[in-house]
Every structure is written in structure tokens, then in C-alpha cells.
C-alpha positions in Angstrom: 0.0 0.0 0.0 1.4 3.3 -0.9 0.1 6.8 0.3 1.1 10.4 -0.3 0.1 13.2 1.6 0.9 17.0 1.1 2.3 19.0 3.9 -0.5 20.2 5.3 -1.8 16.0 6.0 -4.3 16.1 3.3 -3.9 12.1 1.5 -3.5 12.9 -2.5 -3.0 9.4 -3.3 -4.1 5.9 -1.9 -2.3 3.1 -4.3 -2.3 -0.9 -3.6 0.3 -1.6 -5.3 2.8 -4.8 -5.4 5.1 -2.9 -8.2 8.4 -1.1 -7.4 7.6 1.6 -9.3 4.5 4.3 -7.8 2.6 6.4 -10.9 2.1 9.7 -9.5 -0.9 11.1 -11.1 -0.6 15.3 -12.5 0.1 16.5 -9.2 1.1 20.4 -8.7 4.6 20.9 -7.7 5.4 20.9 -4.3 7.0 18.7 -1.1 5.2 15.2 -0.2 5.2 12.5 2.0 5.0 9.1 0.8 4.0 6.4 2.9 4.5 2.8 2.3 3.6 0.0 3.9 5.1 -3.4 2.9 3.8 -6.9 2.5 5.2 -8.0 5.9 3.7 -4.6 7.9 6.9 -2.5 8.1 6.1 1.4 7.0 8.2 3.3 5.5 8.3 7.2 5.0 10.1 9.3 2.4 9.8 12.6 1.4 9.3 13.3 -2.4 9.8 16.8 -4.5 7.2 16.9 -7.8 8.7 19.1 -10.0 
């Protein structure tokens, strides 16, 4: 599962998703947090830049 929020919290994107790439739909340029959560329930957070 795969989830990216904006900085103010608001989700933008709720993917299930197996793959190790993420499609990122048009989003406006900005700062994002991407949350993943993997098969065996460890979550992990990254920041990503949209250009």
C-alpha cells in the first residue's frame, strides 16, 4: 500500500500496489510525504519533490 500526503496532512493518493515503481498522477509541484507499507507490515516514510 502506498500513500502520499501533502504537507498540510491532506492524503493525495491511496495506491495498492505490489510494483516497485508508484505512478504519480498530474500533481502540482510541491513537497510530499510518501508512505509505504510493505507486504510484511513495516512502514516506511520518504519525502518526495514533484517538479
Amino acid at each position: 500500500m502506498a500513500s502520499l500526503y501533502d504537507l498540510q496532512g491532506r492524503e493525495v493518493l491511496k495506491q495498492k500496489t505490489d510494483l516497485a515503481v508508484i505512478r504519480l498522477p498530474s500533481l502540482p509541484s510541491g513537497l510530499y510525504v510518501l508512505l509505504l507499507q510493505t507486504k510484511n507490515g513495516q512502514h516506511i516514510l520518504r519525502k518526495v519533490a514533484v517538479k
